[in-house]
LUMKERO-258358 format. One record per residue (C-alpha): residue number from 0; x, y, z. Coordinates in steps of 0.25 Angstrom, whole numbers, plus 2048, in hexadecimal, padded with zeros to 3 digits. Example, Ala and Ser with C-alpha at 12.3 -4.5 7.8 and 13.67 -1.06 7.14 Angstrom:
<atom 0, <831, 7EE, 81F>>
<atom 1, <837, 7FC, 81D>>
//
This chain:
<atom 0, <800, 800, 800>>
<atom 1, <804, 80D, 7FC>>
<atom 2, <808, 817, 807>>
<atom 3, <801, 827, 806>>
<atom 4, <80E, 82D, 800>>
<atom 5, <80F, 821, 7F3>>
<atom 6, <80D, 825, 7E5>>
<atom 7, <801, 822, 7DF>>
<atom 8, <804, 817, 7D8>>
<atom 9, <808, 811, 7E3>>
<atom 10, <7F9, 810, 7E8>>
<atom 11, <7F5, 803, 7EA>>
<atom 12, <7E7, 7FD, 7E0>>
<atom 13, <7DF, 7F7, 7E5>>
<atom 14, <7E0, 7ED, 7DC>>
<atom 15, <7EF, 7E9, 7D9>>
<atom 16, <7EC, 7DD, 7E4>>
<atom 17, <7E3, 7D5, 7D9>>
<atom 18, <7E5, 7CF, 7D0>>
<atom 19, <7E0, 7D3, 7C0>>
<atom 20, <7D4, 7CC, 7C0>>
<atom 21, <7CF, 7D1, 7CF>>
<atom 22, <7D0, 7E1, 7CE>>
<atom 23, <7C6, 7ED, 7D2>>
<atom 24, <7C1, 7EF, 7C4>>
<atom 25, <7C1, 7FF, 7BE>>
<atom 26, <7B2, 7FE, 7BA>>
<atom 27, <7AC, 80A, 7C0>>
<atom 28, <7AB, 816, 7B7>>
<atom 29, <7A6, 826, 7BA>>
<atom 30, <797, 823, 7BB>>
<atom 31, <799, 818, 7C5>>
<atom 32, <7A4, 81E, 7CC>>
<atom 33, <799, 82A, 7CD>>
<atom 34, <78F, 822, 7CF>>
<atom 35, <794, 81D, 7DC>>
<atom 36, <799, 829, 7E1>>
<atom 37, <78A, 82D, 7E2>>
<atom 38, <785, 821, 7E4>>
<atom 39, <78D, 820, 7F0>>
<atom 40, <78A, 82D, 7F4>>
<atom 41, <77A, 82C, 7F4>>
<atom 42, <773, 825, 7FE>>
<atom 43, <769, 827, 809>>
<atom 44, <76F, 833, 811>>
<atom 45, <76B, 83F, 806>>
<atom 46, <75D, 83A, 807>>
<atom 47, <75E, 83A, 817>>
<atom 48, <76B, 843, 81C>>
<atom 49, <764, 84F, 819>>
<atom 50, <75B, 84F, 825>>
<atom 51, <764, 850, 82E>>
<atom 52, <76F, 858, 826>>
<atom 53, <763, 863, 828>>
<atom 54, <762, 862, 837>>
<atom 55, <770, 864, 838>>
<atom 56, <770, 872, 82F>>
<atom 57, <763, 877, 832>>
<atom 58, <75D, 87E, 825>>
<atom 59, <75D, 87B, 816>>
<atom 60, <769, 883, 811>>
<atom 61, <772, 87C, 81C>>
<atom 62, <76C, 86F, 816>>
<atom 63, <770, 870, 807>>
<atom 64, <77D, 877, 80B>>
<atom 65, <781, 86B, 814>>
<atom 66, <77F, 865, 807>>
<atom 67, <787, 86D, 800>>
<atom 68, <792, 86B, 80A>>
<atom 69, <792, 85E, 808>>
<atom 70, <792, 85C, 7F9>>
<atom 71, <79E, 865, 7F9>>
<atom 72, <7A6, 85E, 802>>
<atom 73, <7A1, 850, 7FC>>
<atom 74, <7A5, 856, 7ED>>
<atom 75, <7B3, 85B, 7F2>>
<atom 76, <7B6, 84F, 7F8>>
<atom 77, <7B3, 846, 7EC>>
<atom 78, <7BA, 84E, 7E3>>
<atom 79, <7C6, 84E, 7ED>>
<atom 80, <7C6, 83E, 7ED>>
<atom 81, <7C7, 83F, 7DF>>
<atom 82, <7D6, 841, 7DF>>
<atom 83, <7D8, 836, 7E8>>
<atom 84, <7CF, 82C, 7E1>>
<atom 85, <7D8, 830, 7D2>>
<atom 86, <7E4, 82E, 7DA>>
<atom 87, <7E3, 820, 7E0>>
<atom 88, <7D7, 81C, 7D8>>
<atom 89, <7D5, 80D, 7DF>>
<atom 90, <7CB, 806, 7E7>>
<atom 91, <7CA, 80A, 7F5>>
<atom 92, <7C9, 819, 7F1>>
<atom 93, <7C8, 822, 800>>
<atom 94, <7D0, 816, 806>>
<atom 95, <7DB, 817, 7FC>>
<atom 96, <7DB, 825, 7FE>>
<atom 97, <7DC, 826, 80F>>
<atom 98, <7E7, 81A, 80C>>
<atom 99, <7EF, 823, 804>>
<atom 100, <7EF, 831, 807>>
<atom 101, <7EF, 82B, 817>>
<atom 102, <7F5, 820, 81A>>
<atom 103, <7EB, 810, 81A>>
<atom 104, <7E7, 813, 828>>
<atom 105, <7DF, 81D, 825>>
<atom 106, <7DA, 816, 818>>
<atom 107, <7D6, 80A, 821>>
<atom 108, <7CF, 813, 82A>>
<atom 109, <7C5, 819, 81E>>
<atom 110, <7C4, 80C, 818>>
<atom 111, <7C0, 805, 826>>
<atom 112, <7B7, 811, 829>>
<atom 113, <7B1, 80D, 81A>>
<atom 114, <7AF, 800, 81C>>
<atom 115, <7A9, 7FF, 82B>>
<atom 116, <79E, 80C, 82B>>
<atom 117, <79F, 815, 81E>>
<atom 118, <79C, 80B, 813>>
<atom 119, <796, 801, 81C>>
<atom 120, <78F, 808, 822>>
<atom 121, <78A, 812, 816>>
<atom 122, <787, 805, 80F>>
<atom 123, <77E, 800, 81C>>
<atom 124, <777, 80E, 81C>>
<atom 125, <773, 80E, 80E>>
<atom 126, <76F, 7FF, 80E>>
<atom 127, <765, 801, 81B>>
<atom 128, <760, 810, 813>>
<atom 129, <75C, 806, 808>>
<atom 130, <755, 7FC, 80F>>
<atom 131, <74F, 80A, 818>>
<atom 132, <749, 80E, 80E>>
<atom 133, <743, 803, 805>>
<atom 134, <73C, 801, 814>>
<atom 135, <735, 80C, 80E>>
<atom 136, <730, 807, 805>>
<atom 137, <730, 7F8, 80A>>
<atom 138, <72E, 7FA, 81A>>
<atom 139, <730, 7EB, 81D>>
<atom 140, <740, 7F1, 81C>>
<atom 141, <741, 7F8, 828>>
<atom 142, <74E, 7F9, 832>>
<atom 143, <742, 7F6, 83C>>
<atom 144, <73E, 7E8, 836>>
<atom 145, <746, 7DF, 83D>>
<atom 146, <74A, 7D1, 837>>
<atom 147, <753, 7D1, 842>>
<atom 148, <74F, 7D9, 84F>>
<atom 149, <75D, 7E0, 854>>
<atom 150, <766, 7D8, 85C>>
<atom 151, <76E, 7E0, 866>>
<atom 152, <77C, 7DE, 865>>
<atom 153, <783, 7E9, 86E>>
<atom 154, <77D, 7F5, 874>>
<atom 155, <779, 800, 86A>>
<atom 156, <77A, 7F6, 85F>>
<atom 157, <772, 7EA, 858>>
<atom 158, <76F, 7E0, 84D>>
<atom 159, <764, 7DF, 845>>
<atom 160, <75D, 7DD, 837>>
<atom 161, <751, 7E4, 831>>
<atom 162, <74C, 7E4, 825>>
<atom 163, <752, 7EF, 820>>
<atom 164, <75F, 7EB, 825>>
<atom 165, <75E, 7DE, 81E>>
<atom 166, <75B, 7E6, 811>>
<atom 167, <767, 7EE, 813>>
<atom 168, <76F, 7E2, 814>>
<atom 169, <76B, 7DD, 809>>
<atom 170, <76D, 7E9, 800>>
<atom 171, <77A, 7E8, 804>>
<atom 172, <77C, 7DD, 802>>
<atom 173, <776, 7DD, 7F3>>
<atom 174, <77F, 7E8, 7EF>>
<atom 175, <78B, 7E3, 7F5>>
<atom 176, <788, 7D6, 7ED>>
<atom 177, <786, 7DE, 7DF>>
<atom 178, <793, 7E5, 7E2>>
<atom 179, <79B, 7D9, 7E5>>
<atom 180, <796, 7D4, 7D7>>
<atom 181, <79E, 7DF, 7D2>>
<atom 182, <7A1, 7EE, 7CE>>
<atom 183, <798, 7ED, 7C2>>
<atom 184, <78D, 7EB, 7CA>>
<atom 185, <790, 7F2, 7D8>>
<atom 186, <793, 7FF, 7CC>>
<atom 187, <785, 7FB, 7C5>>
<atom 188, <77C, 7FD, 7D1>>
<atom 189, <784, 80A, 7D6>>
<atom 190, <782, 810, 7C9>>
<atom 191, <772, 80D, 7C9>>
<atom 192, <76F, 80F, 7D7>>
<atom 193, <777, 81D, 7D6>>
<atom 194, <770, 821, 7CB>>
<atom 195, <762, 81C, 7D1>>
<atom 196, <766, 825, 7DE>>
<atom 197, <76A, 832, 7D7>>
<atom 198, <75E, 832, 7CD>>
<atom 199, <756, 82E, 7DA>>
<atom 200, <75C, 839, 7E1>>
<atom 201, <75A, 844, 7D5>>
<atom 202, <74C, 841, 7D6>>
<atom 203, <74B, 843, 7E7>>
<atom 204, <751, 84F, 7E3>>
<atom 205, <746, 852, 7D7>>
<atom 206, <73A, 84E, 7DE>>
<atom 207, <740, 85A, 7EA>>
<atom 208, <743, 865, 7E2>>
<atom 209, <739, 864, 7D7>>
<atom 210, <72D, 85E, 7DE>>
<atom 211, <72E, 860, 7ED>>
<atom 212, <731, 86E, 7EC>>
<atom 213, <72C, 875, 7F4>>
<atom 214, <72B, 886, 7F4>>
<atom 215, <728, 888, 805>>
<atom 216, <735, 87D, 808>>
<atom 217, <73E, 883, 802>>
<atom 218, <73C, 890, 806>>
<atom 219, <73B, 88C, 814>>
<atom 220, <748, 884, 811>>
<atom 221, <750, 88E, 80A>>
<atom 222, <749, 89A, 80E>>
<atom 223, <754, 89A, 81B>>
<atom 224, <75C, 891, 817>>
<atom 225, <768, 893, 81F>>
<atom 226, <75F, 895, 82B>>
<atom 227, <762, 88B, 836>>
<atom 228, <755, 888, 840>>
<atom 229, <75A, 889, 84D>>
<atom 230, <768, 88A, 849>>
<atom 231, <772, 891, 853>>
<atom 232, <774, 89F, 853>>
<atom 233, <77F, 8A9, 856>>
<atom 234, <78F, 8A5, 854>>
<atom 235, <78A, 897, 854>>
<atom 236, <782, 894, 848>>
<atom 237, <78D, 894, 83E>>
<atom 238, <794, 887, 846>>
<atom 239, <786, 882, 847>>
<atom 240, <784, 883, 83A>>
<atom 241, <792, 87D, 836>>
<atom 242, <78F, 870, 83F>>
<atom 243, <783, 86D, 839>>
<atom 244, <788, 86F, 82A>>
<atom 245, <793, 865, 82E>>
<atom 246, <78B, 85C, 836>>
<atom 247, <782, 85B, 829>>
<atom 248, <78C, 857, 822>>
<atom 249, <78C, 84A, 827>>
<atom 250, <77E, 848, 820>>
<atom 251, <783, 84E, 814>>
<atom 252, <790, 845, 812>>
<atom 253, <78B, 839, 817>>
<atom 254, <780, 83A, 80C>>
<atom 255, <78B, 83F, 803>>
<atom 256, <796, 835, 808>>
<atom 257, <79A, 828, 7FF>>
<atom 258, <7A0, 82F, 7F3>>
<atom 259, <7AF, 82B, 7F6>>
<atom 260, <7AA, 81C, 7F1>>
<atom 261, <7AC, 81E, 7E3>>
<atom 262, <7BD, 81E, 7EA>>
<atom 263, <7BA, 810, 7EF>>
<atom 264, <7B8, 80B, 7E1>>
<atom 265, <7C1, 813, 7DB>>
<atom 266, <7CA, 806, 7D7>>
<atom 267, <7BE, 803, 7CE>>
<atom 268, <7BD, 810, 7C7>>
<atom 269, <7BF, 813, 7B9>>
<atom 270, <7C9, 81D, 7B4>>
<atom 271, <7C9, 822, 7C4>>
<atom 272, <7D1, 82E, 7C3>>
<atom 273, <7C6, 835, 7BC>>
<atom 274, <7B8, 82D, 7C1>>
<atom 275, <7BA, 82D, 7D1>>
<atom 276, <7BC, 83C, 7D3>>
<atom 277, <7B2, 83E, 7C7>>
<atom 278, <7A8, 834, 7CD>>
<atom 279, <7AB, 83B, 7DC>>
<atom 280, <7A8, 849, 7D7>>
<atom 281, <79C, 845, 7CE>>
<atom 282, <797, 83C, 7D9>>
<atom 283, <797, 844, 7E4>>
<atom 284, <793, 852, 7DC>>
<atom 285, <786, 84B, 7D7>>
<atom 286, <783, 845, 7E5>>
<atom 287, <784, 852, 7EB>>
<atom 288, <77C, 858, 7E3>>
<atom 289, <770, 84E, 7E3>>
<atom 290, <773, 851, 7F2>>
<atom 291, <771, 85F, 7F3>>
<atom 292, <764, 85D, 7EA>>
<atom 293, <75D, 853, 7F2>>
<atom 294, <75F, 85C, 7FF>>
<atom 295, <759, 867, 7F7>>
<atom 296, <74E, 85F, 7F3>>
<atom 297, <74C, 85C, 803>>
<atom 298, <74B, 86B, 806>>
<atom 299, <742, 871, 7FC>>
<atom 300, <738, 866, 800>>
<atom 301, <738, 864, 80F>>
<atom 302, <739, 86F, 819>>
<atom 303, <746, 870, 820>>
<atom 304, <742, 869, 82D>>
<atom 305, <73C, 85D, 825>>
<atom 306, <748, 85B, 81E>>
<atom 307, <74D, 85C, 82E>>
<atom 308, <744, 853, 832>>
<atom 309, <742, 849, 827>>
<atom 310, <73C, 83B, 82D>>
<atom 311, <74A, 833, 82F>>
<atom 312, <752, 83D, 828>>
<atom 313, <74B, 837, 81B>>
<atom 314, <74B, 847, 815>>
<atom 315, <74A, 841, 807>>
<atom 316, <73E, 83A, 809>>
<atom 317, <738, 845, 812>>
<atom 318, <739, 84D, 805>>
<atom 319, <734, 841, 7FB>>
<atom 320, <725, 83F, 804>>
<atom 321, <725, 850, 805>>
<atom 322, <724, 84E, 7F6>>
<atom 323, <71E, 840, 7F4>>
<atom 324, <716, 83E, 802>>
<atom 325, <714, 82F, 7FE>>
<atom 326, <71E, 829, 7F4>>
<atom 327, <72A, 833, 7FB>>
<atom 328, <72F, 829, 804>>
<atom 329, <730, 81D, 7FA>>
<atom 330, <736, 828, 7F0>>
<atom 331, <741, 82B, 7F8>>
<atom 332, <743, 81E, 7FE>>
<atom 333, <746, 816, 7F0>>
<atom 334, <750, 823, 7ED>>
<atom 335, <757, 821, 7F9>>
<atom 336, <757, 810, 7F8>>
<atom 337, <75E, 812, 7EA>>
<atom 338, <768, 81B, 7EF>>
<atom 339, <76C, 813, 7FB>>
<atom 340, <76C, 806, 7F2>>
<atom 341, <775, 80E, 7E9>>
<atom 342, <77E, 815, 7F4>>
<atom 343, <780, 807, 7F9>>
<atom 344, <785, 801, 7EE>>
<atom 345, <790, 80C, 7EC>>
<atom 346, <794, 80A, 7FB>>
<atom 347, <795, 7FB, 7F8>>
<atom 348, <79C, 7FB, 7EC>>
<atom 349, <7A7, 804, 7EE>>
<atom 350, <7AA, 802, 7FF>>
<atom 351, <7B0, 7F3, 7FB>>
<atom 352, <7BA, 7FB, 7F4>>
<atom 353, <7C0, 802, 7FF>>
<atom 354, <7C0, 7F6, 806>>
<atom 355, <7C8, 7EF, 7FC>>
<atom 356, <7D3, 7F8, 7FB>>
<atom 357, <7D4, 7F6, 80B>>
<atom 358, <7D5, 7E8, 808>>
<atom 359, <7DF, 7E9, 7FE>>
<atom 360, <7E7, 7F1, 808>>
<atom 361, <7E5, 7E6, 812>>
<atom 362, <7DC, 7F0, 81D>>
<atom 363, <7D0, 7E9, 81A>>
<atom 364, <7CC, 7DB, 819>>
<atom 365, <7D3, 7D3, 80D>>
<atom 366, <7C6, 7CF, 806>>
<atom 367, <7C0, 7DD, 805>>
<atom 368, <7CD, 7DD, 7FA>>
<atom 369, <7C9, 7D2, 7F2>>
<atom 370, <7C2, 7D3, 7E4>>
<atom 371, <7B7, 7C9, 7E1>>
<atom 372, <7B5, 7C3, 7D2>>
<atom 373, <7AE, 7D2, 7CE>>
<atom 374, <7BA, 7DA, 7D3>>
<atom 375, <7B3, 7E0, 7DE>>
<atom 376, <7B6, 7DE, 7ED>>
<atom 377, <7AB, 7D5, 7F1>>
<atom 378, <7B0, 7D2, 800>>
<atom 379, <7B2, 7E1, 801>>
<atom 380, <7A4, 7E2, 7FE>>
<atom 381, <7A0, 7D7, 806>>
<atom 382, <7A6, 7DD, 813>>
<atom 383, <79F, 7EA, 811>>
<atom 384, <791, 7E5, 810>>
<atom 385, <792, 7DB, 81B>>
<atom 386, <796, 7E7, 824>>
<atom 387, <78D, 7EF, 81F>>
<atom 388, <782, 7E5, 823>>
<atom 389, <789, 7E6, 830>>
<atom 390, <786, 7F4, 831>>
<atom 391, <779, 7F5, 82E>>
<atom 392, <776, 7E8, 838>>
<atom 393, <77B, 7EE, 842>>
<atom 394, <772, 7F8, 849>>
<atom 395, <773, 802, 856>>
<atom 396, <768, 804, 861>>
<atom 397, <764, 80E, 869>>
<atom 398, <75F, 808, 877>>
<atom 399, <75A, 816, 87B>>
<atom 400, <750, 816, 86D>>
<atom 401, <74E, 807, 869>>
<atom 402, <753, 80C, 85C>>
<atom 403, <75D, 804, 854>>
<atom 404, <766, 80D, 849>>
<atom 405, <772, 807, 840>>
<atom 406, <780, 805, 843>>
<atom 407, <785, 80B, 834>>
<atom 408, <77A, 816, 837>>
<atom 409, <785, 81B, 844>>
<atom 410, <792, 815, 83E>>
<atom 411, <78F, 820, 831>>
<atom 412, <78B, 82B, 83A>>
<atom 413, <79A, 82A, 841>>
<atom 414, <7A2, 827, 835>>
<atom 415, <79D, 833, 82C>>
<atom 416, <7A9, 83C, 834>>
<atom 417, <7B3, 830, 832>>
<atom 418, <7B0, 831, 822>>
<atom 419, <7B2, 83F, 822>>
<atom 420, <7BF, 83E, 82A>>
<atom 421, <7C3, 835, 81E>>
<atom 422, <7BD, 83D, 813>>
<atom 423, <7C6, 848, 817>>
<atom 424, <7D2, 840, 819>>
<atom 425, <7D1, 83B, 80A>>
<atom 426, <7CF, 848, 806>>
<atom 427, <7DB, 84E, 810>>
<atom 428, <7E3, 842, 809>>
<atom 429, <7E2, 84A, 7FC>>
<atom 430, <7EB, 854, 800>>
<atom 431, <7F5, 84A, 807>>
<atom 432, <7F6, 842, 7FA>>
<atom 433, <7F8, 84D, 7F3>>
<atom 434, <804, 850, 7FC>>
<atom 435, <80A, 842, 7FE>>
<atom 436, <809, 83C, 7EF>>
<atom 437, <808, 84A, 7E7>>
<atom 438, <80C, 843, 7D9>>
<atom 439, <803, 83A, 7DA>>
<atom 440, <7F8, 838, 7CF>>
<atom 441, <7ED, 83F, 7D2>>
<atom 442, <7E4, 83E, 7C4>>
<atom 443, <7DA, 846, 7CC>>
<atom 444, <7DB, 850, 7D5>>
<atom 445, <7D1, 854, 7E0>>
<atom 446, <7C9, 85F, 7DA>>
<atom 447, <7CC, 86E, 7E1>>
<atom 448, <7D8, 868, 7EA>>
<atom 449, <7DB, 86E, 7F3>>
<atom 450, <7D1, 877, 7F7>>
<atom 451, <7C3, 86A, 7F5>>
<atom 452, <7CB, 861, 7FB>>
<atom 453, <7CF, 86B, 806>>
<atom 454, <7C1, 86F, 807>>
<atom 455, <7BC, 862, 809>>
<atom 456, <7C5, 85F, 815>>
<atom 457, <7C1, 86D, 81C>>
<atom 458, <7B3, 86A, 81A>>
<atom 459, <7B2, 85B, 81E>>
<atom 460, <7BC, 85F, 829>>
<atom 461, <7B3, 86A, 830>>
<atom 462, <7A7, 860, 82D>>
<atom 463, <7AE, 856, 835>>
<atom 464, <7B3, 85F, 841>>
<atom 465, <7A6, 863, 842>>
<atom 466, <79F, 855, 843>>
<atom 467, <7AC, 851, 84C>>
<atom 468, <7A7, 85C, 857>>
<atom 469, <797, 85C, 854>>
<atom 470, <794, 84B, 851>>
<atom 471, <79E, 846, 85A>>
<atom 472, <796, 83A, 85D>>
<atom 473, <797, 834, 84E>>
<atom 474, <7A5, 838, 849>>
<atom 475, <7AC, 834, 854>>
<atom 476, <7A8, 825, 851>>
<atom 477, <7AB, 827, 845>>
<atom 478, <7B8, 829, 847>>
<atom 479, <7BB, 81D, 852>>
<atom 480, <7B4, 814, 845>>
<atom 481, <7C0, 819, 83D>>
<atom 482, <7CB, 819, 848>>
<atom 483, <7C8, 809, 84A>>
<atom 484, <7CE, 807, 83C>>
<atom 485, <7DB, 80A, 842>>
<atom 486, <7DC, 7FC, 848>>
<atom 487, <7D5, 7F6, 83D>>
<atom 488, <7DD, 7FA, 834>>
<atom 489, <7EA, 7F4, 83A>>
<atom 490, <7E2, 7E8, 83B>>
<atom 491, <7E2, 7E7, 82D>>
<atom 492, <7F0, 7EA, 82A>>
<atom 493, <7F5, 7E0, 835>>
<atom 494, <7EB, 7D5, 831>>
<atom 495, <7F2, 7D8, 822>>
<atom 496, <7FF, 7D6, 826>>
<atom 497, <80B, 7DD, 81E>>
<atom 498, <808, 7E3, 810>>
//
């Protein structure tokens, strides 16, 4: 393995273990690289997140600029990988990248993070959304309708299986078969269901604007619409106002989050100097903007404290039974199963990629690096789903309520500061590349550096102060998850002996 300060081609492919006829196959060209940026990107949260995004920041105008802030800081960051993903254009993308510019520690410590919550446990979230919303529509699937009733196994924490849990598993379990059968056809659903959820999306945003429109909201919503209810006064309000726009922010990037997938796959890309950072910048530009859209569609249909106060957060559906009183609700839950389903599929496809360029490394267990007869890594797979399941079976309980929630549900809500720690150190690893391998071949380079990379690491840098000192109850976890990959870690390398 190469160290951070080796030329470029010293950088190990991910491939050069296998032999000719068992190799990751460049197959995936602009419209699927796109495609499963997107698609990666596009789940649940924009139908639910904006909810409380507009508690947090009190009046429309805060809404959409949380928004903006986001899209900004998502866009810049996307087009700052870009140079990364053309330099060392193999599987593993951020991994790779943390490995090189750092040293493999700290690419273990991303890729563990990876593997135990952030794709796990993205992939568990938008299974259950899935098998949620089809109760809808079939209310024999509820997370109420136990086939098992929940065993307790410690305290705060149980077993169970509901029917909706039991359609989740077998979701995953469906797509992770498809894909294991081969990139034509993990590539082939991406590429539908993305297509599916943007058009389904477009018309969300169609059916707002042009036929919930109404006259009286939007006055109301924009008429003051940088007017905080009950919002502090004095010296005080501009830090008021600062927390709650970087609090939102969790909303707004965990809906947002995902697009850094398309690096994971990046050993599988076509002509990948040009389509990654060209797939990064078109994927995330027309995610954002669908986003913005859709959060203006919320506003000029539902009163401001409606979209505050939306039934379980489901704002888009608030909007869709405003407009449609009796087909809204099946309306929105079929937009939202397809984009779930397809959000899924992405997660799937491109996570057992990163996990095998760990493998290959020798800091993650050898079968995630073996190639199955379709030159895709099938154990790798495998081992995501089954943990996945784990996830999603696992739930917490509240003696005080009687009420049981999910473990993926709590270990996402402390690992969103842990993935921006990571996204900034990639993007800080920019910079120190650039100083420590200055001739190497850089056949794209990160557009506007330095000033939108720095940009970025300000931003994400206040955001993550801020969520440091206000939601110390949930980054604080987050970062004891990561910190016990430390000794994981070096049980890897000692169980892998000398390379």
């Amino acid at each position: 393995m190469s160290t951070p300060q080796s030329a470029p081609s010293q950088l190990p492919e991910a491939n050069t273990k296998l032999t000719s006829s068992q190799h990751l196959n460049r197959s995936l060209g602009l419209f699927d690289s796109t495609m499963i940026v997107a698609g990666s990107m596009i789940g649940s949260g924009i139908f639910i997140v904006a909810g409380e995004m507009a508690r947090e920041v009190g009046s429309s105008g805060w809404l959409m600029l949380s928004w903006a802030v986001a899209g900004v800081l998502t866009v810049a960051a996307a087009l700052s990988y870009g140079e990364l993903a053309a330099m060392m254009p193999q599987a593993g993308g951020q991994y790779v990248y943390l490995r090189e510019a750092y040293s493999p520690l700290w690419g273990f410590l991303y890729g563990w993070t990876l593997f135990l919550v952030i794709q796990t446990g993205t992939i568990a979230a938008s299974s259950v959304g899935f098998s949620r919303y089809l109760g809808v529509l079939w209310p024999k699937i509820s997370e109420t309708n136990y086939i098992v009733q929940p065993i307790h196994i410690l305290p705060g924490y149980a077993l169970s299986l509901s029917t909706a849990q039991l359609t989740a598993v077998s979701v995953i379990a469906f797509v992770t078969w498809t894909n294991m059968k081969g990139l034509k056809y993990g590539k082939g659903v991406q590429n539908v269901f993305t297509s599916m959820k943007i058009g389904s999306l477009l018309a969300v945003i169609g059916i707002g604007i042009l036929i919930g429109w109404r006259a009286a909201v939007v006055k109301a919503n924009f008429g003051h619409a940088w007017t905080v209810a009950g919002a502090a006064t004095g010296e005080h309000v501009w830090l008021a106002l600062l927390v709650g726009l970087c609090v939102a922010q969790i909303g707004a990037l965990y809906a947002a989050d995902a697009w850094n997938n398309i690096t994971f796959t990046a050993g599988e890309v076509r002509n990948p100097a040009r389509n990654i950072p060209l797939s990064l910048a078109l994927g995330t530009a027309i995610v954002i903007v669908l986003y913005i859209l859709a959060n203006f569609a919320y506003v000029v249909v539902l009163p401001f404290n409606e979209v505050q106060h939306a039934p379980s957060d489901r704002v888009a559906s608030a909007m869709m039974q405003a407009i449609f009183p009796s087909a809204g609700s099946a309306l929105i839950a079929v937009a939202i199963m397809i984009a779930a389903f397809g959000c899924m599929n992405g997660m799937i496809l491109s996570g057992a990629r990163a996990y095998y360029a760990m493998a290959l490394d020798g800091v993650f267990f050898k079968r995630a690096g073996v190639l199955n007869g379709a030159n895709v890594p099938s154990q790798g797979l495998m081992m995501q789903g089954i943990w996945a399941v784990v996830l999603l079976s696992i739930r917490t309980y509240n003696p005080a309520t009687g009420k049981y929630g999910n473990l993926y549900s709590n270990l996402l809500d402390y690992i969103i500061s842990a993935a921006l720690i990571f996204y900034i150190l990639t993007i800080a690893g920019i910079f120190r590349l650039r100083n420590t391998r200055p001739n190497a071949e850089r056949p794209y380079r990160a557009f506007g550096y330095p000033f939108m990379p720095a940009f970025y690491l300000v931003c994400a840098t206040v955001i993550l102060m801020v969520l440091f000192v206000y939601r110390t109850a949930t980054t604080i976890p987050g970062v004891i998850i990561v910190l016990i990959g430390v000794p994981v870690y070096f049980g890897f390398k000692y169980a892998a002996g000398p390379r």
